[in-house]
N, C-alpha and C positions, 0 to 999 in steps of 0.2 A: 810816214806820219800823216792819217786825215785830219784835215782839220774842221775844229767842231763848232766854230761861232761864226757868222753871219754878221755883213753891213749891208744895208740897203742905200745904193748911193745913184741916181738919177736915174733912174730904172734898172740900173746893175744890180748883181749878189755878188759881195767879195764875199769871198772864203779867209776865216783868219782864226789864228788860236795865238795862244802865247802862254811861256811858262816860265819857271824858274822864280827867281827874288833878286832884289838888287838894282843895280843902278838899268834905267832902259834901254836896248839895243834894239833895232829895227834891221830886221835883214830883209834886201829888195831882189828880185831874183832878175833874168832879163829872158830875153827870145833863144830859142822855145821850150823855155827850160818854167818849172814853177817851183815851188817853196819846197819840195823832194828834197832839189839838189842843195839845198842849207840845212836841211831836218838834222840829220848827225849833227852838225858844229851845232847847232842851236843847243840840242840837248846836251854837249859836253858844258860848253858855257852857260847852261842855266844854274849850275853850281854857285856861281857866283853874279848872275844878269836874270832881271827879268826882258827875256828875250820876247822880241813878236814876229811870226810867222803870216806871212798874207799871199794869194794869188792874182795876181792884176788879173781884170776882167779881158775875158777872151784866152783865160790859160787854167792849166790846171782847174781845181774844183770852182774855178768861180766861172760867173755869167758866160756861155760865148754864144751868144745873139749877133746874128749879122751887120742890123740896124744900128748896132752900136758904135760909136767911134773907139777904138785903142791906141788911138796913134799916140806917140810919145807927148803928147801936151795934156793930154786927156789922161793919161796915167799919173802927171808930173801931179796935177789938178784933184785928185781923186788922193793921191798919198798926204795931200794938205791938210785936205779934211782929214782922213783917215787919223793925224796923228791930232788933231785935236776931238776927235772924235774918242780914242783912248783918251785925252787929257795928260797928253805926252807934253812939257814943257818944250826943252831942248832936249832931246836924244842922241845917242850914238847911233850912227848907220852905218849900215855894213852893205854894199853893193857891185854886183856883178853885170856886166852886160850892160842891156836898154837898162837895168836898175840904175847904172850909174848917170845920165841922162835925166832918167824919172829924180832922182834924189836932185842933181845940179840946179832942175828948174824948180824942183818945188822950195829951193832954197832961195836960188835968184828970179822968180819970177815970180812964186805964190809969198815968198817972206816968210816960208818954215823955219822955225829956229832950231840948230842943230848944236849939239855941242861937239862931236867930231866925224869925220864921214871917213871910212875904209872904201876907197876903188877898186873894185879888182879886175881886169880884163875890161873896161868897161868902152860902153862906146860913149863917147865926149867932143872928141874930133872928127871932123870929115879928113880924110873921105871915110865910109863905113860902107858895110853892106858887101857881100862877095858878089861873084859875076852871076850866080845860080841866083840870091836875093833880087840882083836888077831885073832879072829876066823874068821869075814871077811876078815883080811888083809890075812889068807891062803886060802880062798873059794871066792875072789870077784866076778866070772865071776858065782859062783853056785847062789850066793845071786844077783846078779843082771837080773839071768834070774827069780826070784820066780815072781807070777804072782802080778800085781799092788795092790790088796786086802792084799794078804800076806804083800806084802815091805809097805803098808800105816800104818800095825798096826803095821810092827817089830819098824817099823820108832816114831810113836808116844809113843812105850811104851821106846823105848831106850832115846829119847828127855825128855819125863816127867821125867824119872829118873835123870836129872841134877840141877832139883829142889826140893828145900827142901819142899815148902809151897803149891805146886801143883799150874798147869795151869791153868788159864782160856781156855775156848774154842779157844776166838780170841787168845790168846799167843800164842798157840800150834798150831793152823790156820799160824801164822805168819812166825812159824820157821820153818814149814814142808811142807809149800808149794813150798820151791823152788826145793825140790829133789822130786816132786810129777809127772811130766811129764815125756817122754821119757828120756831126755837127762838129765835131772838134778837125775831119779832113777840110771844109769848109772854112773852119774858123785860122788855119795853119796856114792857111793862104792868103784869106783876108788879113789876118795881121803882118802880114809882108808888104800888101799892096797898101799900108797903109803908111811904113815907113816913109819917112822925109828928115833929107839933113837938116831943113831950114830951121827944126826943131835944136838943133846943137848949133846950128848957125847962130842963131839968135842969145845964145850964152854967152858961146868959148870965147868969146873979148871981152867977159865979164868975172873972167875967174880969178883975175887979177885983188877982186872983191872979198875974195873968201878970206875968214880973219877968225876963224876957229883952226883945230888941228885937223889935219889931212894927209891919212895912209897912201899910200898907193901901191898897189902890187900886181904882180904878170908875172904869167908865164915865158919863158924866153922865148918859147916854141907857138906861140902862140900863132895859128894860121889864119884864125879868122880876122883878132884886130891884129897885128903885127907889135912887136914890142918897143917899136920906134915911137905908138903914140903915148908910151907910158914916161920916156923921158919927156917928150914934147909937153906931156901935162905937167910933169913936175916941173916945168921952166915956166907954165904959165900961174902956177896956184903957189903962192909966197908960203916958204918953209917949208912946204911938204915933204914927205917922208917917202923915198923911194924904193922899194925890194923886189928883185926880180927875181924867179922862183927858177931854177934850173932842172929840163928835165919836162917840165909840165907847159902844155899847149892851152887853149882857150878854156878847158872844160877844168881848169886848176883843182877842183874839188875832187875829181877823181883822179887826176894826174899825178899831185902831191896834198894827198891830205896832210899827212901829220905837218911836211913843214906849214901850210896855210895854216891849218888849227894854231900852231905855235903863235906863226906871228900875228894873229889875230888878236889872241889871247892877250901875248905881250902887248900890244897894241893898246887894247881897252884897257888893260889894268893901269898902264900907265898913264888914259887921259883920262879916266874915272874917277882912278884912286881904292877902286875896289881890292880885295886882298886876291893875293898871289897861289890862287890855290884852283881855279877852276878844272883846269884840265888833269889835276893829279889822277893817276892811274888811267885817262884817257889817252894816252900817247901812243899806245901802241896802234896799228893802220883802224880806221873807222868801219865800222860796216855799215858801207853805202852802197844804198841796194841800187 
């Protein structure tokens, strides 16, 4: 799914569409993944949500200008506006990865009103980042001069490793073609060197605060964040709701779709109130390209 509407936000172009009717659902995507890997669930659940689809800047279709900052405060900052920007009151969100980071601060730091937030896989906790992430974030300008052959296989063997159940051709087509060009191998790098925990630092003793409903779910297999920090969040965040997805590693969406769809599904209906009907006939495996 492209997306066909434009925000203009401090020099950036976010990329964003939204579709469906219904109560609002915001899905956040994280590193180095963009709004692709949600398009299916968005469209199963637009049956009953008007859902929104966006690319943080330096990803998929939107801005990736070097000059720009994307570190996790600058994304957190940007999703603030963005939902009064829609004239989104309180929303459901839905996030994955850095999404989940980006959502926490724009909740606890910018005062986003949410009305219930889905985790999935997300990074929240230190420590984060694999030992491949540390080592770009101290050589970024080494690794973004290697020639285009080199950075296509470093690219594709560090992407497959987010999956437990392995890629198809087209998955792996999908998620690595946007850093495949000049400015997007550039921008794949820059946004590495730009991670920092002090951005989750500065929350995770504040999640004690959250006082709407909260999903959480992982993969058990999960390699890049490990599924230890999906208990450790649910012991910091009061009431939360915990599911571990068996079978499926970091990239959950393609690992196990239909059960993620399900509990998604079930999830929003029940903090919405919306009717119990979105994904009829959608259950059978997604085609996620």
């Amino acid at each position: 799914m492209d997306l066909s509407r434009t925000f203009c936000w401090r020099g950036r172009t976010i990329a964003w569409d939204c579709l469906g009717s219904g109560p609002a659902v915001v899905m956040c995507h994280g590193t180095p993944w963009s709004s692709k890997l949600w398009a299916p669930f968005a469209h199963a659940l637009s049956r009953e949500f008007t859902v929104y689809l966006w690319d943080m800047p330096g990803y998929g279709q939107s801005s990736m200008r070097l000059e720009h900052d994307v570190d996790l405060g600058t994304q957190a900052a940007l999703l603030s506006d963005l939902l009064r920007h829609w004239e989104l009151q309180a929303p459901h969100l839905v996030a994955h990865d850095y999404g989940g980071a980006v959502s926490l601060r724009a909740h606890l730091v910018h005062a986003a009103a949410l009305a219930s937030l889905a985790l999935v896989d997300v990074v929240a906790l230190r420590p984060w980042g694999s030992e491949f992430f540390q080592l770009v974030a101290q050589n970024a300008e080494i690794f973004a001069a290697q020639p285009d052959a080199v950075h296509q296989g470093a690219l594709e063997a560090y992407i497959s490793g987010a999956s437990h159940r392995g890629l198809t051709a087209e998955q792996l087509d999908t998620l690595t073609s946007p850093w495949l060009s000049a400015d997007g191998k550039r921008a794949f790098y820059g946004q590495i060197a730009q991670a920092d925990e002090r951005f989750t630092d500065e929350i995770q003793d504040r999640y004690s605060e959250i006082d709407f409903p909260v999903k959480i779910i992982w993969g058990r297999e999960d390699a890049w964040i490990p599924v230890d920090r999906a208990r450790r969040l649910a012991q910091l965040i009061p009431d939360s709701d915990l599911e571990i997805i068996e079978g499926a590693g970091h990239l959950i969406q393609y690992d196990a779709p239909v059960h993620l769809a399900v509990a998604l599904h079930r999830w929003l209906v029940d903090v919405s109130g919306a009717s119990d009907h979105a994904l009829d006939g959608a259950l059978e495996r997604p085609n996620i390209p």
